[in-house]
C-alpha positions as CSV (number, residue, x, y, z in Angstrom):
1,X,-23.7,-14.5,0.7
2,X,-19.9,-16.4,1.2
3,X,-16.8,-14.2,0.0
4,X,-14.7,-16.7,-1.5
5,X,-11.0,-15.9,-0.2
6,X,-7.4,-16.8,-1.9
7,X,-4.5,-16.8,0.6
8,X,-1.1,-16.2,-1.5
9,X,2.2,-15.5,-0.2
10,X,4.8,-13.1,-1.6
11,X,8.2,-14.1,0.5
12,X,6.8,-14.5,4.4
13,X,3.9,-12.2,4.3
14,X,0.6,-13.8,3.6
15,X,-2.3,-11.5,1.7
16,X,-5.7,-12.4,1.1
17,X,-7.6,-11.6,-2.0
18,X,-11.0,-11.3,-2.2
19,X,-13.4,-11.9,-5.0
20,X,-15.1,-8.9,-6.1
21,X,-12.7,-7.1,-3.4
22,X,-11.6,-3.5,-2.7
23,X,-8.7,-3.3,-0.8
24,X,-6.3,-0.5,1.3
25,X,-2.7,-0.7,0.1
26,X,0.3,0.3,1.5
27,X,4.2,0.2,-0.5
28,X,7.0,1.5,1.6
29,X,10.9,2.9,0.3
30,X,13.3,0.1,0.6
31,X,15.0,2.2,3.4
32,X,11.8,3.6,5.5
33,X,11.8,1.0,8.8
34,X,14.8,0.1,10.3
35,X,15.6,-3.7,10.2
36,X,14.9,-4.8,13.5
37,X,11.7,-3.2,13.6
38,X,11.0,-4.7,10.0
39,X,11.6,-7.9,11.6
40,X,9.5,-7.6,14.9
41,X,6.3,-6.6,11.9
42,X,7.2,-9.8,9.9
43,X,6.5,-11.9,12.7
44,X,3.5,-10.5,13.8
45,X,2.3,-10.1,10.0
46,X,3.0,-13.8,9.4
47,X,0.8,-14.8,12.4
48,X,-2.2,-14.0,10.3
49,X,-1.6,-16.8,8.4
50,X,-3.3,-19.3,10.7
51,X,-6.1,-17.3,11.2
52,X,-9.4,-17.0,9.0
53,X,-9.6,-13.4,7.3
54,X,-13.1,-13.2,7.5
55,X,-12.2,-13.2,11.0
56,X,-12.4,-9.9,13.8
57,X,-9.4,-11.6,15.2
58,X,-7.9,-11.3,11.6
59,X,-8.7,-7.9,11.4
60,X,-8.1,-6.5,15.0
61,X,-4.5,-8.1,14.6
62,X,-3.9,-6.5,11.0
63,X,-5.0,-3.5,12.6
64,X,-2.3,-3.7,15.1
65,X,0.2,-4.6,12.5
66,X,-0.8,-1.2,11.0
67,X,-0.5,1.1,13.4
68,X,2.6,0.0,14.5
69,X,4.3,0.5,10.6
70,X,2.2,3.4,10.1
71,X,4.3,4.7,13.8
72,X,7.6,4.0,11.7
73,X,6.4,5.9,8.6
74,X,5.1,8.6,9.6
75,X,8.9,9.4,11.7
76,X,10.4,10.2,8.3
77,X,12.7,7.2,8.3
78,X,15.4,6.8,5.1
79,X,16.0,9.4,2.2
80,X,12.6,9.6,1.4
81,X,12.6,9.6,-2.4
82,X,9.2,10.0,-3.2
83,X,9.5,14.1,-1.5
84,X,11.1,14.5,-5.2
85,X,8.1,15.5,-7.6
86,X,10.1,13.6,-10.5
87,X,10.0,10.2,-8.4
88,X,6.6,11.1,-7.0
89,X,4.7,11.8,-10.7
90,X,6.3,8.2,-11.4
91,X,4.4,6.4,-8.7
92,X,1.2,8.4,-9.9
93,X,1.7,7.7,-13.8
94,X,1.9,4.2,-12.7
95,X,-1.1,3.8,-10.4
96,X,-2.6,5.8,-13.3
97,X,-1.9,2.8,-16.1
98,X,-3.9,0.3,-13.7
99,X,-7.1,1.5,-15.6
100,X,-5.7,-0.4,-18.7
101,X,-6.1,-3.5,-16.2
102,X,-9.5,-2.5,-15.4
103,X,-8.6,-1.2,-11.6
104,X,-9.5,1.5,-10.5
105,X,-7.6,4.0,-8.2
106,X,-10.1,5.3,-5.8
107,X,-8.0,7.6,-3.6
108,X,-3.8,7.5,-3.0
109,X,-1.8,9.4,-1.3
110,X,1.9,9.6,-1.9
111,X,4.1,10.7,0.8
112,X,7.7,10.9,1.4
113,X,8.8,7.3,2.2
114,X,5.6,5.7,1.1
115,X,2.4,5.5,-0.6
116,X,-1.2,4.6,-0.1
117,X,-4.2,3.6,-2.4
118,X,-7.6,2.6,-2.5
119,X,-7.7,0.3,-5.5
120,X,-11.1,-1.4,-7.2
121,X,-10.0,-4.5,-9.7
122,X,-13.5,-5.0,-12.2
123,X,-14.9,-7.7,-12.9
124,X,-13.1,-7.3,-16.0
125,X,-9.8,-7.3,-14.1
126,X,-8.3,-10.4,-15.6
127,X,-5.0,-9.9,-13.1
128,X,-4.4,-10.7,-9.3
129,X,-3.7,-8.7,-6.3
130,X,0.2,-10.0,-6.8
131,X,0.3,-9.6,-10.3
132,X,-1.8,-6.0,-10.3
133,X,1.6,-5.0,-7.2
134,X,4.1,-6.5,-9.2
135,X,3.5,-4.5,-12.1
136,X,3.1,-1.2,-10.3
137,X,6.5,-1.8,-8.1
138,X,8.3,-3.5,-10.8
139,X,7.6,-0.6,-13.2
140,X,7.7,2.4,-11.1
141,X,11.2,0.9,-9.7
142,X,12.6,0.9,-13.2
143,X,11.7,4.0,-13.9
144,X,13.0,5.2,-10.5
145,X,16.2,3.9,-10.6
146,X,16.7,5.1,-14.0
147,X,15.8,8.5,-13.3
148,X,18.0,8.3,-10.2
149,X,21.2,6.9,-12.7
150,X,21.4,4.2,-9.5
151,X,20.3,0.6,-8.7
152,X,19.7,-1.1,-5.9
153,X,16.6,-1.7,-4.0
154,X,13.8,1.0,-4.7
155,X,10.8,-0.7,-2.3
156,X,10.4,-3.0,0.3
157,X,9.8,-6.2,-1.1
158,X,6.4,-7.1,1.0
159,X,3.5,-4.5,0.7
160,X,0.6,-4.1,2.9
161,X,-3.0,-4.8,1.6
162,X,-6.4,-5.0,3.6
163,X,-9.3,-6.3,1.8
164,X,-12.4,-3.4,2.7
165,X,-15.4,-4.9,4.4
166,X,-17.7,-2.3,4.7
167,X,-19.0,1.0,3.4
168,X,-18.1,2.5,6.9
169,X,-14.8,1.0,6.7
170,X,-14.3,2.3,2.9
171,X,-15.1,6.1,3.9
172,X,-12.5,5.5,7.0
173,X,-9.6,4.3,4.5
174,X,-10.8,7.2,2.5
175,X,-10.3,9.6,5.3
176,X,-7.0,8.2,6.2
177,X,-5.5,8.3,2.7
178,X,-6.7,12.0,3.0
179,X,-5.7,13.1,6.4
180,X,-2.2,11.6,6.0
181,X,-0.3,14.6,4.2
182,X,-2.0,16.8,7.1
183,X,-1.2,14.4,10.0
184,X,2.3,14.7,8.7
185,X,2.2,18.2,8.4
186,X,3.1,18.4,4.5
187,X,-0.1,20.6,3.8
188,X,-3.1,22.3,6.1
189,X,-5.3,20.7,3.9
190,X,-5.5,17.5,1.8
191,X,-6.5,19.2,-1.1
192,X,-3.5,21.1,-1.0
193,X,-1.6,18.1,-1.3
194,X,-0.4,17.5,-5.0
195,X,0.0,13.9,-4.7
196,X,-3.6,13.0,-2.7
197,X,-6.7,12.2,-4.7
């Protein structure tokens, strides 16, 4: 069976969507890397475009690109909005309102500087992987910034996304969305965690 890929960009970053795909997200604050080291993940993000995503090489170098922005997040980096239950209940209402698009949030996980979700588009999903983030960010920033009374810059503008291969790799993404509050030491357990499903 072939997995028919579409490679589109959003700014430098290149993201593959699959048909039929599930995918691993990750949407970070505006303020949660520093710059340079925003930069340094750019270029090595950008190097996947040359490479097939079907790929190991493709996956063992998105891998790379993870751990080493999962390094920055997890350090508590910027003002950390989303601790605020007001700005975190946002981000969940809006994930939420994806099943009107026919996609479904598996798991998520919202912690202080960012957020991670395990999202199924149907086959009755008539809306891409860009469109399906542009709506949640471009939403949930509205409401944000209103409920702030600021402007200005509420997420990063690139995301990362990893299409899911396998079962095995599914219950491993599931175990990480999970085990994030703990690893950050926001709860003992994950069901503890208001914001992790």
């Amino acid at each position: 069976m072939s997995v028919v890929t579409t490679r589109f960009s959003r700014g430098k970053l290149p993201h593959w969507e699959i048909k039929d795909g599930r995918y691993f997200l990750t949407v970070r604050l505006a303020d949660s890397i520093p710059r340079e080291a925003a930069l340094r993940l750019q270029e090595v993000h950008a190097s996947l475009a040359s490479i097939e995503p079907k790929s190991a090489q493709f996956a063992q170098l998105q891998r790379h690109y993870f751990l080493s922005l999962e390094k920055y997040l997890d350090s508590g980096i910027g003002g950390c909005l989303l601790r605020e239950p007001q700005i975190a209940r946002i981000v969940v209402e809006e994930l939420e309102c994806l099943d009107d698009w026919h996609v479904e949030v598996a798991h998520r996980t919202i912690m202080p500087n960012h957020w991670h979700a395990l999202i199924v588009p149907s086959r009755n999903c008539a809306h891409s992987l860009g469109e399906i983030m542009k709506r949640v960010k471009g939403r949930s920033a509205l409401r944000i910034r209103r409920a702030l009374g600021n402007g200005g810059a509420v997420w990063q503008r690139e995301w990362f996304d990893r299409w899911v291969r396998t079962e095995s790799e599914w219950e491993r993404m599931v175990r990480y969305v999970r085990n994030n509050p703990v690893k950050a030491g926001l709860v003992a357990d994950w069901s503890d965690h208001l914001w992790t499903k």
